[in-house]
C-alpha positions in Angstrom: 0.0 0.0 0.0 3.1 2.2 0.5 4.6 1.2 -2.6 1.6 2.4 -4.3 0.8 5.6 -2.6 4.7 6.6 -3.7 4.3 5.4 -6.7 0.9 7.9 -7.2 2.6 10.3 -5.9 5.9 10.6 -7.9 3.7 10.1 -11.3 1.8 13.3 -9.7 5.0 15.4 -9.3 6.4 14.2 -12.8 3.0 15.2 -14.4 3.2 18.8 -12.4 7.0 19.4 -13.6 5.9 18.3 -16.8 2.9 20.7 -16.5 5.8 23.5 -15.1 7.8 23.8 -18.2 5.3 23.2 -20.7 3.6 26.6 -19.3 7.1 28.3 -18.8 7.8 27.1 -22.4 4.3 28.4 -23.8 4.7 31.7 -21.4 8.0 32.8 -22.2 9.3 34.0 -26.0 12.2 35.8 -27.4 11.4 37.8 -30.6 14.4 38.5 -32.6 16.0 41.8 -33.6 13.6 42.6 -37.3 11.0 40.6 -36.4 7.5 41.8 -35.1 5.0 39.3 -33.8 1.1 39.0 -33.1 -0.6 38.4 -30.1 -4.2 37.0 -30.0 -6.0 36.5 -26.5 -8.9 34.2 -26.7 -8.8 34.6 -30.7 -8.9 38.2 -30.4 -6.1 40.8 -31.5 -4.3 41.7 -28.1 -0.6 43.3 -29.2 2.1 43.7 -31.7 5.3 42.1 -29.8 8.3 44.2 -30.2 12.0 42.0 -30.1 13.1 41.0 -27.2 12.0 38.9 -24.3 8.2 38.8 -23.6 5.5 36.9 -21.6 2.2 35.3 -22.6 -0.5 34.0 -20.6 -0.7 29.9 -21.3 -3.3 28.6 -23.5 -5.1 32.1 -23.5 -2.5 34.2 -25.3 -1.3 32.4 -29.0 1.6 33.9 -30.9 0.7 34.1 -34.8 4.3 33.5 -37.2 6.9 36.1 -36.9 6.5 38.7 -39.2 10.5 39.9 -41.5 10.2 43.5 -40.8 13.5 44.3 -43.4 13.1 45.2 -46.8 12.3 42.0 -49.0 12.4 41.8 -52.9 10.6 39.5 -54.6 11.3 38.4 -58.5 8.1 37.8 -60.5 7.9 35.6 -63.6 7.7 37.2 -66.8 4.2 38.7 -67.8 3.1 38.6 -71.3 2.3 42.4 -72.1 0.3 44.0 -74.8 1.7 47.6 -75.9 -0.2 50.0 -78.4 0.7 49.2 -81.2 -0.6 45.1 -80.6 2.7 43.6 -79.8 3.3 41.3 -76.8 6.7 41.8 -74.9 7.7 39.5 -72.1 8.0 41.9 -69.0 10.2 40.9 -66.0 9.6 42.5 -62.7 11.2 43.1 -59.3 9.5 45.0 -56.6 11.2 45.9 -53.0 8.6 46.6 -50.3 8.6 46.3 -46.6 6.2 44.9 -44.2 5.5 48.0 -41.8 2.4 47.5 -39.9 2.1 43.9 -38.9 -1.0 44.1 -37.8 -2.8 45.1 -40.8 -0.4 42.9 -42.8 -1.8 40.0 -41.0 -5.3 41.3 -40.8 -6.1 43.2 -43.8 -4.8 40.6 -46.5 -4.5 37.0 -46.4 -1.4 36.8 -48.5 0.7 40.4 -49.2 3.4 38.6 -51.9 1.1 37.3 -53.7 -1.6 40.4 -53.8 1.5 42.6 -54.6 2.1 40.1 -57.6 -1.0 40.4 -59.0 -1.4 43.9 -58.6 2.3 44.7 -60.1 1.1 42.7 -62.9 -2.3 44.7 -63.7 0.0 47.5 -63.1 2.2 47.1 -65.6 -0.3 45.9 -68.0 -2.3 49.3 -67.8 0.8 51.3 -68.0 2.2 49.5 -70.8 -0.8 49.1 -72.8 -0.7 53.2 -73.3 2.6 53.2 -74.9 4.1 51.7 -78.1 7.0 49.1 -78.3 9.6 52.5 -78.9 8.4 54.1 -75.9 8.3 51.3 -73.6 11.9 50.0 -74.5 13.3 53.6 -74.0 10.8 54.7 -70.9 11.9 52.0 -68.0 12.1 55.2 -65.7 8.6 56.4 -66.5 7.4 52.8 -65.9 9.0 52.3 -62.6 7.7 56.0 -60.9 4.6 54.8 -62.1 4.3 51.2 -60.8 5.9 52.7 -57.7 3.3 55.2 -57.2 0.5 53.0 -57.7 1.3 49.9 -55.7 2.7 52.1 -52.6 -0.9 53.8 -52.8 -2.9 50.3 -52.9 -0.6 48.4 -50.3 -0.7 51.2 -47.8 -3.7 49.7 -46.0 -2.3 46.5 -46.2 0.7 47.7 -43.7 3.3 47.6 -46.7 5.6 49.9 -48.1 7.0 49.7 -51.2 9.9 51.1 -52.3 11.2 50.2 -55.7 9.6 48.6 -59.0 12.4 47.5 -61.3 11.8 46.2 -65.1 14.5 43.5 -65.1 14.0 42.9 -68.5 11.7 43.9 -72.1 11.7 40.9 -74.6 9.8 41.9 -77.5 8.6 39.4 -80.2 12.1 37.6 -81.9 10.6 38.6 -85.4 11.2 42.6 -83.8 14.6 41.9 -82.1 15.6 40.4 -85.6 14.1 44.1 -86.8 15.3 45.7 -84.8 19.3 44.2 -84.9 19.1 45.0 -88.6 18.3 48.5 -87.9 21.2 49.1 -85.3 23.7 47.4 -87.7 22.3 49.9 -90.3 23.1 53.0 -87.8 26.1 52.0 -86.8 27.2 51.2 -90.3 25.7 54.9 -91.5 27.8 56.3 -88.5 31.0 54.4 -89.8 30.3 55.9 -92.6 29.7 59.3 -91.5 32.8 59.5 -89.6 34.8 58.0 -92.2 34.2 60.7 -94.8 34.6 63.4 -91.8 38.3 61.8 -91.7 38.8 61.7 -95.4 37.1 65.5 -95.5 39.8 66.6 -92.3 43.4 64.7 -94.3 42.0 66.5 -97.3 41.7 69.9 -95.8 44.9 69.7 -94.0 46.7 68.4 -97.4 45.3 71.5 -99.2 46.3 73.7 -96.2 49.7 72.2 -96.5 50.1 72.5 -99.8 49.1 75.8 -100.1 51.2 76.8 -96.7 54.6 75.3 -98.4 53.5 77.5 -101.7 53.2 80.4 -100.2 56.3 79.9 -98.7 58.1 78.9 -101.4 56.9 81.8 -103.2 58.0 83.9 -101.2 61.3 82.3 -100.7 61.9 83.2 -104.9 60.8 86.8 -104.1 63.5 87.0 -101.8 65.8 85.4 -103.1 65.4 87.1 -106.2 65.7 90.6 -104.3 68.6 89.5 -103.4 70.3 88.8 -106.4 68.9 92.0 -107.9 70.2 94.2 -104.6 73.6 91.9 -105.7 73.6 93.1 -109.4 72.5 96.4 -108.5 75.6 96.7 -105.6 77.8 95.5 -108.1 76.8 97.5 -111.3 77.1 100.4 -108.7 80.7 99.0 -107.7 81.8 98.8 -111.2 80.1 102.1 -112.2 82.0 103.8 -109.2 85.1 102.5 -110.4 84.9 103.6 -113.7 84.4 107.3 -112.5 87.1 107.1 -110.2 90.0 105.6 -112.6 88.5 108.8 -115.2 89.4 106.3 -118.2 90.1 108.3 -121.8 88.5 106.9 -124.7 90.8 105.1 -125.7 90.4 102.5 -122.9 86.2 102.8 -123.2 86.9 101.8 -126.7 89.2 99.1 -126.5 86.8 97.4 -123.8 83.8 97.6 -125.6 86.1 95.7 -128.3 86.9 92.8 -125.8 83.2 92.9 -125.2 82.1 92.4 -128.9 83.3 88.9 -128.9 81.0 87.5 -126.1 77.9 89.3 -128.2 78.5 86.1 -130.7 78.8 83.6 -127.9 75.8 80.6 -128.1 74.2 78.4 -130.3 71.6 80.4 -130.8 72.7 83.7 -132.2 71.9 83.9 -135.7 71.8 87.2 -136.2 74.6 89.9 -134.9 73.8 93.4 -135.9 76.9 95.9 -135.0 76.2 99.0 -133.5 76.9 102.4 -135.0 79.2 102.9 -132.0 81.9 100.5 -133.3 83.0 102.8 -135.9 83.5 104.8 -133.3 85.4 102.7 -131.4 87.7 101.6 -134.5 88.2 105.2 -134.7 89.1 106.3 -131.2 91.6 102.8 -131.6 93.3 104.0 -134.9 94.0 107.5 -133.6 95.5 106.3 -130.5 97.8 103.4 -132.7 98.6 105.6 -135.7 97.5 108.8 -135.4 95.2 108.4 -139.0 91.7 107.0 -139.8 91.9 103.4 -140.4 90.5 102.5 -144.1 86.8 101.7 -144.4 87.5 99.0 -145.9 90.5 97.2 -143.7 87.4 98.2 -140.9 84.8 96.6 -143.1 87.3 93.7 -143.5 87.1 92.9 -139.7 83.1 93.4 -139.6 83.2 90.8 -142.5 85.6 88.4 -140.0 83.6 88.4 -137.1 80.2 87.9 -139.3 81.9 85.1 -140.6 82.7 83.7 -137.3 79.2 84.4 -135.8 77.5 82.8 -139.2 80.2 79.6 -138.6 79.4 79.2 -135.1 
């Protein structure tokens, strides 16, 4: 009878310590740091836990799933889009919200991911279906502000901020991307050639430029260096002039040098014709009075014309 009254009574004290922890278990919770968590009492909304170390009432307070209170991005598939002008492009979308009411995110909607899915996609679709294929490829900005703006508006009551829509990617039909490849390789080919006649256009203008730069100077090397010769000539005939005044020749000497200077008169291949100045007589004369004292004889002086014809005509 012992045996069985200790027996009772140790099954009693395991059942109570049993009992003991699974209240302490059920009464005592942690919430992590980013985390919120709610509180029903009897089924009822009580409180939004906060992280850190709390206490609920056993089987009268129930904790609902933790709640992520960071910023969460969520990819969606790839939503067939009609634009304006009836083509469907293949839209990829990412959207960064954050949960930032957890009561009304657990209250108000039954499932925020997927009610932010579907309303990013009927989104998109309205936005998109207002522009052509041209705008929506070069207007991802536009499209983002405007996603943005809508879906923060709609998940506001739902406790859910969000703060980015981002087009990952617009596919348009292959049929346009084959289009459209053509086209690019047709600008940039236009622009290769654009920029190669702008180089061709640039040598040519500088060639010209140098050309005409080295003409001009080379012109006006000749101009100077034909001043220079003529200042020489001039310097020299000057000389020789200045000389001849200050030696005062007679005419005897003027007329025996304008002899010595007959003979170059006849010099060249091309001289076929040698008419003697009336001066020679003179000469001859001037010579003849200073040898002999008498006029030479025509003829002997017609004799020596007749020579140096000869000797011109030969030549």
């Amino acid at each position: 009878m012992d045996n069985a009254g200790g027996a009772a009574v140790a099954i009693v004290l395991v059942v109570l310590i049993v009992f003991v922890i699974i209240v302490l278990v059920r009464s005592v919770r942690i919430i992590p740091q980013a985390r919120a968590g709610v509180v029903e009492r009897l089924g009822k909304y009580q409180r939004t836990l906060n992280p850190g170390l709390t206490i609920l009432i056993p089987f009268v307070d129930r904790l609902l799933p933790l709640l992520d209170l960071r910023e969460q991005v969520v990819s969606f598939p790839p939503q067939p889009v009609i634009t304006e002008d009836n083509l469907v492009v293949s839209i990829d979308t990412v959207v960064y919200f954050q949960v930032t009411d957890p009561r009304a995110a657990t209250y108000e909607i039954a499932n925020y991911i997927q009610a932010v899915e579907q309303l990013t996609t009927t989104t998109l679709r309205n936005v998109v279906g207002g522009l052509n294929l041209e705008e929506a490829l070069t207007s991802r900005d536009q499209i983002n502000g405007q996603l943005r703006g809508v879906l923060d508006e709609a998940t506001g009551r739902w406790g859910i901020r969000v703060s980015r829509v981002e087009l990952k990617a617009i596919d348009p039909p292959h049929s346009i991307q084959d289009s459209m490849e053509k086209q690019m390789r047709a600008e940039r080919d236009r622009r290769a050639a654009i920029l190669t006649a702008e180089g061709t256009k640039q040598s040519a203008i500088l060639t010209a430029e140098g050309q005409r730069q080295a003409s001009i100077l080379a012109a006006e090397g000749d101009a100077k260096a034909a001043i220079l010769r003529a200042d020489g000539e001039a310097q020299a005939i000057q000389k020789v002039f200045d000389a001849i005044h200050k030696g005062n020749p007679d005419q005897k000497l003027l007329a025996y040098q304008y002899l010595q200077t007959l003979p170059k008169l006849a010099e060249g291949s091309s001289n076929k014709l040698w008419i003697i100045p009336s001066e020679v007589g003179e000469a001859l004369k001037g010579i003849g009075n200073a040898l002999g004292g008498t006029n030479p004889d025509p003829q002997a002086r017609g004799g020596l014309f007749d020579d140096v014809a000869a000797k011109q005509s030969g030549s």
